[in-house]
C-alpha positions as CSV (number, residue, x, y, z in Angstrom):
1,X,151.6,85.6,151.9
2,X,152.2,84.6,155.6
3,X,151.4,81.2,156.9
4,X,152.0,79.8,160.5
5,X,150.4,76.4,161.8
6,X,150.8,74.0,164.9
7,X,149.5,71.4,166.8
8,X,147.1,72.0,170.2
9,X,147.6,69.6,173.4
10,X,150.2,66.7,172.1
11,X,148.1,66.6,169.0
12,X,144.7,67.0,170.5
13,X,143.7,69.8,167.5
14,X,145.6,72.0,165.1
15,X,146.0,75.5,165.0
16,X,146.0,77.4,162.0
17,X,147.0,81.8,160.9
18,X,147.6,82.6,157.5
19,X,147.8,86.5,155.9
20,X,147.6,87.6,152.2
21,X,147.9,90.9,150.2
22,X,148.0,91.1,147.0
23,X,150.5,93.0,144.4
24,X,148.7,93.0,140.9
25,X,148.5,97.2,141.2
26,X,152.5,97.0,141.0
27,X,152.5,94.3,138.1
28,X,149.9,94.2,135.7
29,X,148.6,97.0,133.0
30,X,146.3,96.7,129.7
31,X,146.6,99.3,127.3
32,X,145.1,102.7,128.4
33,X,142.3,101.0,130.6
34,X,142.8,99.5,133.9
35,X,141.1,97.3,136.4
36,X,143.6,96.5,138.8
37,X,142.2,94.7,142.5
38,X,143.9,95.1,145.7
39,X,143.1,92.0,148.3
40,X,144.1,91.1,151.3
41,X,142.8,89.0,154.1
42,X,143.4,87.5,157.3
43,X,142.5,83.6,158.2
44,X,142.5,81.7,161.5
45,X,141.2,78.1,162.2
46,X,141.1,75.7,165.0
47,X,140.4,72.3,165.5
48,X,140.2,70.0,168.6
49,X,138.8,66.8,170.1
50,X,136.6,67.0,172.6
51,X,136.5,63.2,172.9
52,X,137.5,60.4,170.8
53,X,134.3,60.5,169.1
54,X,133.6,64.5,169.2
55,X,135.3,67.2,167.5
56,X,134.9,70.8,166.7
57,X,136.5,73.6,164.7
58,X,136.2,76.7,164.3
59,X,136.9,79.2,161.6
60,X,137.6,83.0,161.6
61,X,138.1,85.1,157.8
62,X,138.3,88.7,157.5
63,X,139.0,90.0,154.1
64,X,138.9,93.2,152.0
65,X,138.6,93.2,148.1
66,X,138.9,96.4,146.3
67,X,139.1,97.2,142.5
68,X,139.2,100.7,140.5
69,X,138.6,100.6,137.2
70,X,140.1,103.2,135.3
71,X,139.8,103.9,131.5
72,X,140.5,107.2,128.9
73,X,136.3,106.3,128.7
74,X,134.7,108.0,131.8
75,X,131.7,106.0,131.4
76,X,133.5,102.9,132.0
77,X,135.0,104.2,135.5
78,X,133.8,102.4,138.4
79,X,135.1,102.0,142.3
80,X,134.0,98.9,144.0
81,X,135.1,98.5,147.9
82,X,134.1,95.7,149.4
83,X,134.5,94.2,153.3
84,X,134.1,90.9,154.5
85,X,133.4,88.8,157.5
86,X,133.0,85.4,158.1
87,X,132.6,83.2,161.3
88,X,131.9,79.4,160.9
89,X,132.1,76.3,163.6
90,X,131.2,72.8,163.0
91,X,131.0,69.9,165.4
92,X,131.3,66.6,164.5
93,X,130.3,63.4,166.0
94,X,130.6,59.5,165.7
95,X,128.0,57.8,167.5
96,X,128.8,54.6,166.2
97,X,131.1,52.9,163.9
98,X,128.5,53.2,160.8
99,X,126.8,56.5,162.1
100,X,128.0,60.0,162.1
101,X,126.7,63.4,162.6
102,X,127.5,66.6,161.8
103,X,126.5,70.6,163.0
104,X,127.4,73.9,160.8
105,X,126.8,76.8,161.6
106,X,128.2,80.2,160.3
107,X,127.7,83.9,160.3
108,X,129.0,86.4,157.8
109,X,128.5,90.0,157.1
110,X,129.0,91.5,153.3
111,X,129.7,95.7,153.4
112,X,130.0,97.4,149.9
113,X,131.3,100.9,149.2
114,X,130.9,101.4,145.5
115,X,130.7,104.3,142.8
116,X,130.1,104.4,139.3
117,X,131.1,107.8,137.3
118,X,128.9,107.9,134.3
119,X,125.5,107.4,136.6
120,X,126.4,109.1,140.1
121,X,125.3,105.8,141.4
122,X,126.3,104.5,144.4
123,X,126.1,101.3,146.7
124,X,126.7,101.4,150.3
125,X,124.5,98.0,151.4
126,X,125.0,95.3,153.7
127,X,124.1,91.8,154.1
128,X,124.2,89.3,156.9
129,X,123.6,86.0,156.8
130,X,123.0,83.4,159.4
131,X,123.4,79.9,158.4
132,X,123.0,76.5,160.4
133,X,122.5,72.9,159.1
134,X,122.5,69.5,160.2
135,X,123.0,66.0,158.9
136,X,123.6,62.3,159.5
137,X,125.3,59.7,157.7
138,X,125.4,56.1,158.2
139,X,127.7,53.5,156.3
140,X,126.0,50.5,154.4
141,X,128.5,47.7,153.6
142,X,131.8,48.2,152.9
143,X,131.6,51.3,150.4
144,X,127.3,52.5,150.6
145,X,126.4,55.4,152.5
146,X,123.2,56.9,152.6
147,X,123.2,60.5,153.8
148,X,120.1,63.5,154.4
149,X,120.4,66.8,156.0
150,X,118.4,70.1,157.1
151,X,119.7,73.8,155.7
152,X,118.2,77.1,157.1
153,X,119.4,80.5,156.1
154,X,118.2,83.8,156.9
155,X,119.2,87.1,155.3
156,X,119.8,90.6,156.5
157,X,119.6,93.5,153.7
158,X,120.3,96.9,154.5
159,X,120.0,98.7,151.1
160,X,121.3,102.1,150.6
161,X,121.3,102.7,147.1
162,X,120.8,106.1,144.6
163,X,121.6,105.9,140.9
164,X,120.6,109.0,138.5
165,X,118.4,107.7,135.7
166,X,120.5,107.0,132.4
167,X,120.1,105.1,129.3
168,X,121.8,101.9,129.0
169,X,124.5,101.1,126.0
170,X,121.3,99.8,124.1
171,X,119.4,102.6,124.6
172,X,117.2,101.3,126.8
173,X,116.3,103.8,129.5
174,X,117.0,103.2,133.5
175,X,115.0,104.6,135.9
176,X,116.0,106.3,139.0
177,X,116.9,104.5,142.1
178,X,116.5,105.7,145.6
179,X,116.2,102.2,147.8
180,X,116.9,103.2,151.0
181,X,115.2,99.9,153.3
182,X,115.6,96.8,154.9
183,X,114.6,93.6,153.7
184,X,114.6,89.7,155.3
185,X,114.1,86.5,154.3
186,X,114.3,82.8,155.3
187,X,115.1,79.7,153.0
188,X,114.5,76.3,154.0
189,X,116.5,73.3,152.6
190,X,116.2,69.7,152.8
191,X,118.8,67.2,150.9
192,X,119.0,63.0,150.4
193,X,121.7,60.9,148.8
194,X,122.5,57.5,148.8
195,X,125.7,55.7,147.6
196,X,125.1,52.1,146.6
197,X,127.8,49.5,147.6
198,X,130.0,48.7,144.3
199,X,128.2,46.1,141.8
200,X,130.9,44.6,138.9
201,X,132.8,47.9,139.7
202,X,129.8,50.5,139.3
203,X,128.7,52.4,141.8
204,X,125.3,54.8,141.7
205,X,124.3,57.6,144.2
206,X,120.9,59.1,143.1
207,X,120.6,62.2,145.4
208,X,117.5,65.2,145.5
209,X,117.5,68.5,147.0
210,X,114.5,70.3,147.9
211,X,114.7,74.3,148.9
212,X,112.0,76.4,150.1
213,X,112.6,80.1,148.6
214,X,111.9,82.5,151.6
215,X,111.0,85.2,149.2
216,X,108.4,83.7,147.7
217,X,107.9,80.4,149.6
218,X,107.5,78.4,146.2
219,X,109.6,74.7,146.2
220,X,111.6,73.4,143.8
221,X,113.1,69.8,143.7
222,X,116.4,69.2,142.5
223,X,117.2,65.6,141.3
224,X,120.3,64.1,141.2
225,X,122.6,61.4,139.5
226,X,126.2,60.4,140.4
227,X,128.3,57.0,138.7
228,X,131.8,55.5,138.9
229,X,132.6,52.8,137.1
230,X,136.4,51.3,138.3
231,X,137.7,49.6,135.3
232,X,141.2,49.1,136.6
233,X,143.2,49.8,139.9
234,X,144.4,53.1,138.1
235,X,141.5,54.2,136.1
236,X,138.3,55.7,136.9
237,X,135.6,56.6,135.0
238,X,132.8,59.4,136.4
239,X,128.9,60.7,135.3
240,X,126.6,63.1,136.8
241,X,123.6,64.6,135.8
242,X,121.6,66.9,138.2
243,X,119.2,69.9,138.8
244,X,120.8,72.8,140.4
245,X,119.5,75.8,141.6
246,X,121.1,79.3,142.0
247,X,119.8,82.5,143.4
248,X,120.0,85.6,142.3
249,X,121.7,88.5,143.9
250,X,120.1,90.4,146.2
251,X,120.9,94.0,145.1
252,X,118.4,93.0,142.2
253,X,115.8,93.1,145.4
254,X,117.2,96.8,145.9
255,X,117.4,97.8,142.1
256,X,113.5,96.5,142.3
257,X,111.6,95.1,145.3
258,X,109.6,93.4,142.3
259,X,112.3,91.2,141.4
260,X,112.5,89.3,144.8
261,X,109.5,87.2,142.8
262,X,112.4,85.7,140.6
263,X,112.6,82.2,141.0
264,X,116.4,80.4,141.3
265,X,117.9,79.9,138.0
266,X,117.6,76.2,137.0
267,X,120.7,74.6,135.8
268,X,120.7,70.8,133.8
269,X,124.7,69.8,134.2
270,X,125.9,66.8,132.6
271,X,129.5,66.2,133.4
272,X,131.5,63.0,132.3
273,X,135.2,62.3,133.6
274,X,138.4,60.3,133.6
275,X,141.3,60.4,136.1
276,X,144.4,57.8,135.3
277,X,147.7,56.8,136.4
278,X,149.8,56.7,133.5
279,X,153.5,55.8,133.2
280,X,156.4,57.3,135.1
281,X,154.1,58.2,137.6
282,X,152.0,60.6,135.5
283,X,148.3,61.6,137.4
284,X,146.0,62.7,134.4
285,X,142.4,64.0,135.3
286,X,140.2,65.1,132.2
287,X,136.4,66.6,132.7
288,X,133.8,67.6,130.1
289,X,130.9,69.4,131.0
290,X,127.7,71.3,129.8
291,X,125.4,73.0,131.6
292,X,122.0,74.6,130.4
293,X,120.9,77.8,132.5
294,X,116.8,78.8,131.7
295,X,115.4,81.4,134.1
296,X,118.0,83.7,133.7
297,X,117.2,87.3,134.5
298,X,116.7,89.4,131.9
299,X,116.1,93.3,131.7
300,X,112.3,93.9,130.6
301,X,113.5,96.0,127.8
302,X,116.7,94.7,126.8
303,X,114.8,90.8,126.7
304,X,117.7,89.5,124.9
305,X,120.6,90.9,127.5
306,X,120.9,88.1,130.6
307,X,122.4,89.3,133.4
308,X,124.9,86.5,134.9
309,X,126.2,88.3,137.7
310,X,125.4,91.1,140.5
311,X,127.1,93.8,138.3
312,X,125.0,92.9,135.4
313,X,128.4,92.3,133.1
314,X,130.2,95.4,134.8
315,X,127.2,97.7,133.8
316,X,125.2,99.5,136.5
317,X,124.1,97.1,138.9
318,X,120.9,98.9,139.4
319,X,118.9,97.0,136.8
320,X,115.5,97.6,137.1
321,X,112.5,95.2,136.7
322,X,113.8,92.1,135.6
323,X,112.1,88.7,134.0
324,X,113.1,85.5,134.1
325,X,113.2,84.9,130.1
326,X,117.0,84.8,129.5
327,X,118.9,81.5,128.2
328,X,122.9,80.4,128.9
329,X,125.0,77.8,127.4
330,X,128.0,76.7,128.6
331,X,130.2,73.9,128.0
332,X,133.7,73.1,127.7
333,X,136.8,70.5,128.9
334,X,139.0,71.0,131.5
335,X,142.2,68.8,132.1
336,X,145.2,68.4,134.4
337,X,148.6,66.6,134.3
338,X,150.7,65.8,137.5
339,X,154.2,64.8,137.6
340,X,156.4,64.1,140.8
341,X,159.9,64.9,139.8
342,X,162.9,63.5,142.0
343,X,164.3,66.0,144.8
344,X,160.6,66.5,145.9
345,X,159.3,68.9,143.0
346,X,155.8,68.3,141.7
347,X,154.6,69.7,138.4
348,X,151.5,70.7,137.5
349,X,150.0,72.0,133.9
350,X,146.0,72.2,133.5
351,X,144.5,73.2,131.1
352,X,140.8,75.0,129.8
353,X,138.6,75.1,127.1
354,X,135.5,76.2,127.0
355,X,132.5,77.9,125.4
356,X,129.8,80.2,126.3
357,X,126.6,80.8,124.1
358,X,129.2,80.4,121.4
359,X,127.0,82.5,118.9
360,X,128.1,85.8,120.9
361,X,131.6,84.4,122.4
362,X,134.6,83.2,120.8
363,X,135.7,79.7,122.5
364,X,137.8,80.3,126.2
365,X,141.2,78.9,126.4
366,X,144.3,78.8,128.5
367,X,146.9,76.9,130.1
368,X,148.7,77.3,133.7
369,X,151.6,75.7,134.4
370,X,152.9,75.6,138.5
371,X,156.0,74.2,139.9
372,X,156.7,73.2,143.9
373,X,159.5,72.9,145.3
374,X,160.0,71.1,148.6
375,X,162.7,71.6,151.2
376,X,163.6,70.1,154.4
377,X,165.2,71.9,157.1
378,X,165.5,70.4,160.4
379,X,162.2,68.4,161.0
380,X,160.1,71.5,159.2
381,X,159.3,71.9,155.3
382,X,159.7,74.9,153.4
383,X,157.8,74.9,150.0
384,X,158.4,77.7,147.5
385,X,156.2,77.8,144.3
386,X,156.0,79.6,141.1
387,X,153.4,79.4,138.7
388,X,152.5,81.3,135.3
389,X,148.5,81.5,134.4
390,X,147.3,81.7,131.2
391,X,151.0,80.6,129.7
392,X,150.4,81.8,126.2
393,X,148.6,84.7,126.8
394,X,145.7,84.3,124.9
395,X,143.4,87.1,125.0
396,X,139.9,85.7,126.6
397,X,136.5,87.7,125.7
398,X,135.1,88.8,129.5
399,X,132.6,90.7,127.8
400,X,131.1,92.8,124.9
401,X,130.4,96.1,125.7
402,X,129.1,98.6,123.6
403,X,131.4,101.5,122.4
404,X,129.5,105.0,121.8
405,X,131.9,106.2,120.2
406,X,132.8,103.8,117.6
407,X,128.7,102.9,117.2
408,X,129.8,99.1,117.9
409,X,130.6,96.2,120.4
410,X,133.9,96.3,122.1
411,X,135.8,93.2,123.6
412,X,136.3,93.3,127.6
413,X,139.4,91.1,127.7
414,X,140.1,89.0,131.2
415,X,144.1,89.0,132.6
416,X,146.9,88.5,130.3
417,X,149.9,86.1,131.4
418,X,150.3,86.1,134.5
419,X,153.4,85.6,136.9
420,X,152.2,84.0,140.7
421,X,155.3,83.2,143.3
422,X,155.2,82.3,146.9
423,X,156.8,80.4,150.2
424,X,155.1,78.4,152.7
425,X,156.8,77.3,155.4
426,X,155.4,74.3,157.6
427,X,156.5,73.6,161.3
């Protein structure tokens, strides 16, 4: 990783370049299965003042993300190429000293070059996206804010897409695909929130979201719940309960042209928190969440299999006609510990738990632990880091999938320990 950063006009805006490329293909192995990714991308941001109460910045990503999964069980082969591009600026504006605006607006362009050996199928698709949105915020008292805003998105498909028919690891037969078309859409957003000034150290910010789904022009309404509760300089207390809505991926549209009549999977996510400053300078943050999914995309054969991402658990993504039947779980506890040491190291250790329709799943666990190191050298800083993921190496289910061979389910295991080291140095 390269980094490089600097300021614009004595201080008028920032500039910013940073490189990556990963190494995991030299480091990491599993047994006599691999699934090794190769990434590397290129970042650039800018950010000036156009006045003292204008500002705009701009932001430039291209990135590639590659993976080749290799195995001693051809039908678990896959290559997955994929190219991305992202364009975003914002402008910013303070009309007054309680009201503020603000003006997104970003491009990005998705290609994928993927092949699967067991199916001959193969994905060479793009999507575009054009995104702009617009809000306005204005302070009430000392700590409110109430706050709305306008979202529009439009999407460009391109599918090219051919998979032989097969039968799935339950049997279930897949048709054929040959999508080979275009496809567009439009979705409309509108959002509301508003913070309440502090009352006997509570504060409340109800909220709503209401999207328009360009694909089928139904509406949905999303309502919102946010509270703190300040019970001492150095101790916080947090609640949320919300609505939230998530789309599916569109190369269901190309698998089926049926499935763009899907409607967003709703989520109910109740999350309750704590952040303290303990002694010595100890920062301590602990969440607990759970989240109920209904709406989830299901296969019209396999009705009890949902689908929770594009590749349909690594399995062809060509899926066929889907419903909106499945169910998902989740819940779980997250925490982090931080710890300034003296000669400018901080230390870090977080640590996950979590579960995931814990009939099927065993319970998710692991700790990461990640040490800075800062250094000065002649008015610049130079920060090396090292940090181990998943410390004790426990060995987290990805996924079942279904052995032929041995007529049963086999684990899918996500990375083992893992060893992450770099240098950032800051002019």
């Amino acid at each position: 990783m390269g980094e490089a950063e600097g300021p614009l006009n004595g201080g008028q805006g920032s500039w910013l370049f940073s490189a990556r490329r990963s190494f995991l293909d030299v480091v990491l192995t599993r047994g006599a299965d691999s699934a090794i990714p190769h990434y590397a991308d290129v970042v650039g941001r800018l950010e000036y003042a156009l006045s003292p109460a204008h500002r705009v910045e701009l932001l430039g990503v291209d990135a590639v993300d590659d993976v080749l999964v290799d195995s001693a069980d051809p039908t678990h082969r896959l290559r997955d190429d994929q190219a991305s591009a992202l364009v975003g600026l914002s402008v910013r504006s303070q009309w007054t000293p309680r009201t503020s605006t603000a003006v997104f607006l970003g491009y990005t362009r998705m290609k994928i070059d993927a092949a699967g050996d067991e199916h001959g199928g193969v994905d060479r698709s793009t999507e575009i996206e054009l995104r702009a949105r617009g809000e306005v915020r204005h302070r009430l008292g000392a700590d409110g804010e109430a706050a709305a805003g306008l979202a529009v998105k439009r999407a460009d498909l391109r599918f090219d897409l051919d998979a032989n028919g097969f039968r799935s690891p339950f049997n279930s037969y897949v048709a054929p695909v040959q999508s080979h078309f275009p496809y567009a859409f439009v979705d409309l957003a509108g959002y509301a929130d508003l913070r309440l000034p502090i009352v006997a150290r509570l504060q409340v910010t109800p909220g709503i979201r209401v999207d328009r789904q360009g694909t089928t022009n139904r509406i949905f309404a999303s309502p919102r719940l946010n509270v703190e509760y300040r019970a001492r300089e150095h101790l916080r207390l947090t609640g949320a309960v919300g609505v939230y809505r998530q789309s599916m991926p569109c190369i269901w549209i190309g698998s089926d042209v049926r499935n763009a009549t899907l409607d967003p999977v709703r989520s109910l996510q109740t999350l309750a928190g704590l952040s303290a400053r303990l002694p010595a300078t100890v920062d301590l943050v602990v969440e607990a969440f759970d989240k109920r999914y209904t709406g989830y995309p299901v296969d019209s054969l396999e009705w009890w299999h949902a689908l929770v991402d594009a590749a349909a658990d690594f399995e062809s993504p060509f899926v066929g006609l889907l419903r909106a039947d499945g169910t998902v779980h989740a819940r779980g506890v997250d925490t982090s510990v931080d710890k300034r040491l003296a000669g400018h190291v901080d230390v870090n250790a977080s640590y996950s738990l979590a579960s995931f329709n814990a009939s099927r799943y065993p319970p998710y666990h692991r700790l990461d632990v990640r040490v800075d190191r800062t250094f000065a050298i002649h008015g610049t800083a130079l920060i090396a880091c090292g940090e181990i993921e998943n410390v004790y190496n426990r060995d987290n289910v990805l996924i079942y999938e279904w052995s032929r061979a041995g007529a049963q389910p086999r684990p899918g295991y996500q990375w083992s320990r893992l060893p992450v080291g770099g240098i950032r140095w800051e002019f």
